[in-house]
C-alpha positions as CSV (number, residue, x, y, z in Angstrom):
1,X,163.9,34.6,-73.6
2,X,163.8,30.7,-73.0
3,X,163.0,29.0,-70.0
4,X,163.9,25.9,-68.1
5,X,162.4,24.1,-66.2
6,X,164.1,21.5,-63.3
7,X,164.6,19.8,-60.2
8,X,161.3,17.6,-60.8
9,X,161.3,14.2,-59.2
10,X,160.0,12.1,-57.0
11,X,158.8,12.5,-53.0
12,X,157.3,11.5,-50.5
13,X,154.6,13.4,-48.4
14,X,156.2,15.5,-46.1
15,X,159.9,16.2,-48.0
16,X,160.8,19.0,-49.9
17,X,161.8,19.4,-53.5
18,X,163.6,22.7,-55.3
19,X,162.4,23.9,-58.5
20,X,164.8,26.0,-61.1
21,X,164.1,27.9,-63.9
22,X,167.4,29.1,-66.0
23,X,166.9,31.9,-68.6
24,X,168.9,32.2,-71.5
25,X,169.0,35.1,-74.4
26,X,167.6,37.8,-72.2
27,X,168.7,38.9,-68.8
28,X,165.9,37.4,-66.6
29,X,165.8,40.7,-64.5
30,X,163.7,42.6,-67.2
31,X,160.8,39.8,-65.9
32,X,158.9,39.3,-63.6
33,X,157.8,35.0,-63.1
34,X,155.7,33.0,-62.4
35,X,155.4,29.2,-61.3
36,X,151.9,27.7,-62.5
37,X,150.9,23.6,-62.2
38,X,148.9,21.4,-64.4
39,X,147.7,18.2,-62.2
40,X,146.7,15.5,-64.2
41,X,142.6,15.9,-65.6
42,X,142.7,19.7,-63.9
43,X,143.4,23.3,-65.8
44,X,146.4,24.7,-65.1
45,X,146.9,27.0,-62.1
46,X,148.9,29.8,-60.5
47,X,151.6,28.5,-58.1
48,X,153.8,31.7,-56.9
49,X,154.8,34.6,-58.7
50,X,157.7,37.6,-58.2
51,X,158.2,40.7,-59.2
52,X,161.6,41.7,-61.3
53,X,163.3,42.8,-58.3
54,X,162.4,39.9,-56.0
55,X,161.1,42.7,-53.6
56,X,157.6,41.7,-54.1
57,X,156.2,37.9,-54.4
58,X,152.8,36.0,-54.1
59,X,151.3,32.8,-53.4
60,X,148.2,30.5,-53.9
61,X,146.4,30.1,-51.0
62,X,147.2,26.6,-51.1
63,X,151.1,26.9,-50.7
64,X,151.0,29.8,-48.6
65,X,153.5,29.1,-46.0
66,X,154.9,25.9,-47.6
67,X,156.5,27.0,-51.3
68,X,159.3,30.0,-51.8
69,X,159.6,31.8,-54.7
70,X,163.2,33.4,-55.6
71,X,165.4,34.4,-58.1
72,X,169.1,35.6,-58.7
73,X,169.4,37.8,-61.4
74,X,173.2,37.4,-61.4
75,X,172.9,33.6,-62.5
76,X,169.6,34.3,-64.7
77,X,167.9,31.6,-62.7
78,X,164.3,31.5,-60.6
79,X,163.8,28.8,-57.6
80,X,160.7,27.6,-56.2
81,X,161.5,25.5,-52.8
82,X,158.6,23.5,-52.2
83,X,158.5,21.5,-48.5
84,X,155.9,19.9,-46.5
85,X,155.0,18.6,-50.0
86,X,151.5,16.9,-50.6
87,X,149.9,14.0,-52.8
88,X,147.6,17.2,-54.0
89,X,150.9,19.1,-55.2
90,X,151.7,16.7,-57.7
91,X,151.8,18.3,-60.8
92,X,153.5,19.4,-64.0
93,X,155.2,22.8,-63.0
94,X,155.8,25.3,-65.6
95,X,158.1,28.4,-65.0
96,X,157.2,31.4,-66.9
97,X,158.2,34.9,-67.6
98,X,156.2,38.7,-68.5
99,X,157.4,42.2,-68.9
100,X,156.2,44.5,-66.5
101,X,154.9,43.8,-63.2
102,X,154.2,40.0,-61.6
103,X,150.6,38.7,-62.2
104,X,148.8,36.0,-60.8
105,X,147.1,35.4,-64.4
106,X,148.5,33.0,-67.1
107,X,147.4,34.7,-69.9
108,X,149.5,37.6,-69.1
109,X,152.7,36.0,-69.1
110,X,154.7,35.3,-72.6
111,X,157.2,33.0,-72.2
112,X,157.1,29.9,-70.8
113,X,159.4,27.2,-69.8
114,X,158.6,23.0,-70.7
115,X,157.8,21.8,-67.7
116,X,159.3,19.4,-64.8
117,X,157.1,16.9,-63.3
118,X,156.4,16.5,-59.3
119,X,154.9,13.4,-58.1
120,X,154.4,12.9,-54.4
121,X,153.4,9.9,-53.0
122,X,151.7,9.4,-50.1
């Protein structure tokens, strides 16, 4: 499967932005995904991830109550709304994709999309 990544940009503290990730040469319900971040000088880190149904999702402490992570399987695509957005949330955000159930670990997950970059200024 390949993944991209979108809806990257620039905001100010406090707005929102709406990440997508569009699948193409697999139907994106055999996966579960994940949203991970790579801030600039820092390792990359788990975000939000959902199971293939959508039933069953999961956060970083961090974004708990800020970020949603969703997906239609109909249009092969995965969202991650992002409000209240903070200067500490600017990152590179990678969408990516494993077989079985969702994880919270990177090195579980196969696929992975290129990237869209966040900046929020503050």
């Amino acid at each position: 499967v390949q993944l991209q990544a979108s809806g990257g940009g620039l905001v100010q503290a406090g707005g929102s932005l709406r990440l997508s990730c569009a699948a193409s040469g697999r139907a994106l319900s055999s996966y579960a995904m994940g949203w991970f971040r790579q801030a600039p000088g820092k390792e990359r880190e788990f975000v939000a991830a959902i199971s293939r149904s959508g039933v069953g999702t999961g956060y970083t402490d961090s974004v708990k109550g800020r970020f949603t992570i969703s997906r239609d399987n109909f249009k092969n695509t995965v969202y991650l709304q992002m409000n209240s957005l903070k200067s500490e949330d600017t990152a590179v955000y990678y969408c990516a994709a494993k077989m079985g159930a969702s994880s919270y670990y990177q090195s579980e997950y196969t696929y992975w999309g290129q990237g869209t970059l966040v900046t929020v200024s503050s």
